[in-house]
Backbone as a ProteinNet text record, in pm:
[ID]
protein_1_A
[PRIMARY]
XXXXXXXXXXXXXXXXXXXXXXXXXXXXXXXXXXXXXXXXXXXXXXXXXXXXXXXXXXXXXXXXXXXXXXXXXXXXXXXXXXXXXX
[TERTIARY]
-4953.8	-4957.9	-4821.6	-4801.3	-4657	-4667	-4711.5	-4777.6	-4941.7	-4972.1	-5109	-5075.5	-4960.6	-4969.6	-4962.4	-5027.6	-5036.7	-4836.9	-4836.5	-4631	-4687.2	-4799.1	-4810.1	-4926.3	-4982.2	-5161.3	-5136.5	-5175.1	-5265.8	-5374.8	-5402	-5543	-5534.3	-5629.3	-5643.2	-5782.8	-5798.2	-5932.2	-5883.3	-6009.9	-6017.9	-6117	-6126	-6143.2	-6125	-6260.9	-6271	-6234.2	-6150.7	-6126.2	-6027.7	-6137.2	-6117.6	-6125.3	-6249.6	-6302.2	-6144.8	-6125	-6037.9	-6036.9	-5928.6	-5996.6	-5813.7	-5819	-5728.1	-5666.8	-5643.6	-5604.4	-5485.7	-5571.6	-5525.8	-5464.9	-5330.6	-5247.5	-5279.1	-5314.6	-5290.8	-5217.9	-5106.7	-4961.1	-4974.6	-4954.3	-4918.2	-4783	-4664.4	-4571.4	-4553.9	-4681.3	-4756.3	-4807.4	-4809.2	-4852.7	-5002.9	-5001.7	-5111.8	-5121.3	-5235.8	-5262.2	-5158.3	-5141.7	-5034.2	-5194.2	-5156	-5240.6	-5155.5	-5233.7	-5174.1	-5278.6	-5238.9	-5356.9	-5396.8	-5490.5	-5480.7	-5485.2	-5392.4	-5320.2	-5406.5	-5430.6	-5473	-5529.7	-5659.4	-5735.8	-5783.8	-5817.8	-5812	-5907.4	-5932.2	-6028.2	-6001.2	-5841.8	-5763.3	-5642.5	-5681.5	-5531.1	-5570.1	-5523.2	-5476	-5356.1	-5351	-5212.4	-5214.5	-5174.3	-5160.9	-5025.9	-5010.4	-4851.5	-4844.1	-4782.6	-4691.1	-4559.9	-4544.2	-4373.2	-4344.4	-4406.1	-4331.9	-4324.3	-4345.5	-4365.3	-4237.4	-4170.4	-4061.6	-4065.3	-4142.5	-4153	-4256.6	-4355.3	-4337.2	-4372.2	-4322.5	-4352.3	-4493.5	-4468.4	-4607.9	-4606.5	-4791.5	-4846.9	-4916.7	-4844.9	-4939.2	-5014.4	-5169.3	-5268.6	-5288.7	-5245.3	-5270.6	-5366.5	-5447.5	-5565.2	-5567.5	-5524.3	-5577.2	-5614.7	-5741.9	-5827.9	-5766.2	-5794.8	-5773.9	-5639.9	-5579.1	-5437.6	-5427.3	-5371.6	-5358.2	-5225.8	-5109.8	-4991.6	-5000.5	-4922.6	-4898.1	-4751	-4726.6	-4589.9	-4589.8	-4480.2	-4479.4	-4303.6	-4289.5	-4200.5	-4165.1	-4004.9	-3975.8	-3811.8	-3769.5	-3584.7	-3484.5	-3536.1	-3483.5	-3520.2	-3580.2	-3670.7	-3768.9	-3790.4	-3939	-3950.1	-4064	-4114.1	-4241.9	-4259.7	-4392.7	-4453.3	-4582.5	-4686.8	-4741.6	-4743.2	-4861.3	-4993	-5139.9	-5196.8	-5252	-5343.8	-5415.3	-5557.2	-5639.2	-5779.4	-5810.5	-5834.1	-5859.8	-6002.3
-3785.6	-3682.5	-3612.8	-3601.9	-3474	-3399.8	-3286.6	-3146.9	-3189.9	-3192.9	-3216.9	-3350.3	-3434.5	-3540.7	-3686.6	-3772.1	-3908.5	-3967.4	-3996	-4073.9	-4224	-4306.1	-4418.7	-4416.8	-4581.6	-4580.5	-4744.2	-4761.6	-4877.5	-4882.8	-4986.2	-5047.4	-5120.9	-5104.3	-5186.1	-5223.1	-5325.4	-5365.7	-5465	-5508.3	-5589.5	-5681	-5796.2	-5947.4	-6030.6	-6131.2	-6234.1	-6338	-6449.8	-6578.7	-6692.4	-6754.6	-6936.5	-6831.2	-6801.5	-6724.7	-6636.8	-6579.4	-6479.6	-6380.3	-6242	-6110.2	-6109	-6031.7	-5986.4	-5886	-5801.8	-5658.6	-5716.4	-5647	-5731.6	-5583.6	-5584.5	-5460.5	-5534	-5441.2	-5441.8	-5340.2	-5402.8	-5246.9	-5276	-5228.5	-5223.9	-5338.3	-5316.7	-5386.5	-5516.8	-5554.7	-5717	-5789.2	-5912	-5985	-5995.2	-6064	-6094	-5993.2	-6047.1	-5931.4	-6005.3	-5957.9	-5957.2	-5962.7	-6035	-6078	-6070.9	-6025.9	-6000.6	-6008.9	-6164.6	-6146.3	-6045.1	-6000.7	-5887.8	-5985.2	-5920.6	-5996	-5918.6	-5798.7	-5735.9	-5603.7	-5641.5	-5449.5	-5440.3	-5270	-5199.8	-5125.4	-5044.1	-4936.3	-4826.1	-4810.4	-4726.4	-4751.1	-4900.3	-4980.8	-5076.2	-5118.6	-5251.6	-5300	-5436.3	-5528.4	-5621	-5589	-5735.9	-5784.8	-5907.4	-5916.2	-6043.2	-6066.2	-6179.4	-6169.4	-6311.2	-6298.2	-6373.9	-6410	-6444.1	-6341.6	-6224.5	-6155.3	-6067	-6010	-5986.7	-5845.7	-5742.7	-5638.1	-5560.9	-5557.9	-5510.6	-5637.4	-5675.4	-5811.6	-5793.6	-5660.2	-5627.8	-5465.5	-5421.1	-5286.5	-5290.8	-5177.7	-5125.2	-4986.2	-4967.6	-4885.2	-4767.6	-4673.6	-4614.4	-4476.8	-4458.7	-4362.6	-4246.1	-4139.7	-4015.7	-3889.5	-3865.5	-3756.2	-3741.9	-3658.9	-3623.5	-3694	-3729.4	-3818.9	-3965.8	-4034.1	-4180.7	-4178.9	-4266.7	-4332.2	-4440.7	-4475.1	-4646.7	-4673	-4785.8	-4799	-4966.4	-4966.7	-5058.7	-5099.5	-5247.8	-5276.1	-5438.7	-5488.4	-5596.7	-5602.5	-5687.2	-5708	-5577.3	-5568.7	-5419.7	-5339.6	-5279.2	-5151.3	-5094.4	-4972	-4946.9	-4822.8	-4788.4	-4661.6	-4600.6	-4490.8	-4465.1	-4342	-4371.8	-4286.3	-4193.7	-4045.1	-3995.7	-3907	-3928.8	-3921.2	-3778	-3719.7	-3618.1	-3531.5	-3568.4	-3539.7	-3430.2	-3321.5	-3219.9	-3139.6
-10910.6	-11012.1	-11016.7	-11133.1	-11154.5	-11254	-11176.2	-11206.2	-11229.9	-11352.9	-11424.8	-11522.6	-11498	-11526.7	-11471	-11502.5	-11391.6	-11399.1	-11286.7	-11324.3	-11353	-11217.2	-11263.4	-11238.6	-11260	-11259.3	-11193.1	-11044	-11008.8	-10994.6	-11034.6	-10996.8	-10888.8	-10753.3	-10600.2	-10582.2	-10514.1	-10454.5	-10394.4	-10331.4	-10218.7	-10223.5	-10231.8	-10244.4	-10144	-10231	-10109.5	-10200.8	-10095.4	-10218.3	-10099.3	-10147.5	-10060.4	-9898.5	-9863.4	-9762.6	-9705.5	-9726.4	-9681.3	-9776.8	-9700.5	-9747.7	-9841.4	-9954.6	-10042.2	-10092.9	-10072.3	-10101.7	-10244.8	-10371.3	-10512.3	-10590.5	-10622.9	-10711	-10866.6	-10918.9	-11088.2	-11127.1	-11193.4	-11198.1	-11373.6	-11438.7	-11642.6	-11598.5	-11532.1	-11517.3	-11542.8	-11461.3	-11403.5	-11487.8	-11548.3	-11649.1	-11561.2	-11409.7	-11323.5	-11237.3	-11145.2	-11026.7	-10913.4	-10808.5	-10736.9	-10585.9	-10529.1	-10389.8	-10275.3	-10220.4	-10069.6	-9970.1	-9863.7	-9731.7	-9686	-9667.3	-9518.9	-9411.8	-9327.9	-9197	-9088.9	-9094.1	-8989.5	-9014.7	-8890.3	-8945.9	-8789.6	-8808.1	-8679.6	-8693.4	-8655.6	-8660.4	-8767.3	-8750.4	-8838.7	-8931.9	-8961	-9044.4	-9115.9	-9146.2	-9216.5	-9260.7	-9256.8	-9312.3	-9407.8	-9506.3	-9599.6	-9664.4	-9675.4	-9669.4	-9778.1	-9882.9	-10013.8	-9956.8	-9895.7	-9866.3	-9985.4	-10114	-10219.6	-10317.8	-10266.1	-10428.8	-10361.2	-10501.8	-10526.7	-10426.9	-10463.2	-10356.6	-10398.4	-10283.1	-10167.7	-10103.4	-10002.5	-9920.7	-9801.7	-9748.6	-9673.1	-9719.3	-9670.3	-9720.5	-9584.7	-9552.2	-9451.8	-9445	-9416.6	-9437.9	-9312.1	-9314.7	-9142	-9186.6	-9134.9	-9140.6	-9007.1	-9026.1	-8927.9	-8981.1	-8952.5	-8959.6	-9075.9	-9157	-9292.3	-9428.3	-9330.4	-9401.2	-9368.5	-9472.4	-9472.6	-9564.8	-9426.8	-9490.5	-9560.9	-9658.5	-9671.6	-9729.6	-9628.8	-9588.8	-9669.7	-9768.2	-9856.5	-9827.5	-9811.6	-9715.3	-9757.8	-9769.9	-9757.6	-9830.9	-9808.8	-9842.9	-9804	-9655.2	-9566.1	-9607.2	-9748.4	-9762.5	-9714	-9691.5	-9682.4	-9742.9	-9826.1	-9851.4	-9813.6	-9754.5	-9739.6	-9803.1	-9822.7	-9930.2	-9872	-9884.9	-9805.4	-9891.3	-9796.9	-9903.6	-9810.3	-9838.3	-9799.7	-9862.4	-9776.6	-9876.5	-9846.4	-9973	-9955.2	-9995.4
[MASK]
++++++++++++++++++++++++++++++++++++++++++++++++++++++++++++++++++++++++++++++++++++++

């Protein structure tokens, strides 16, 4: 949000396909959806990673008590998100 207006709008979910799990971006940008394995989950995470897509190459999910980072990462970048539920 910036102020009382949206800046961008994804669409995320998570999918199953050819038995494995998918964490799937729909950006306006994107002609398609953009797939990414999840590589790894925890109690308090997750990993899913496209080393062919242009960027972000991996997304990572981290969860504590009231806040959740996500750290979006690949071609030496990284940026991270923070969220906070109020």
């Amino acid at each position: 949000m910036n102020g009382a207006d949206t800046s961008f709008v994804e669409k995320l979910r998570i999918v199953t396909k050819d038995n494995k799990l998918y964490y799937v971006a729909d950006v306006p940008e994107n002609k398609e959806s953009t797939y990414f394995l999840i590589t790894g989950v925890t109690a308090t995470s997750f990993i899913c990673e496209n080393p062919e897509h242009d960027f972000p190459k991996k997304i990572v999910y981290q969860h504590e008590g009231n806040t959740m980072k996500a750290t979006v990462s690949g071609n030496g970048k990284s940026i991270d998100y923070f969220f906070e539920r109020k």
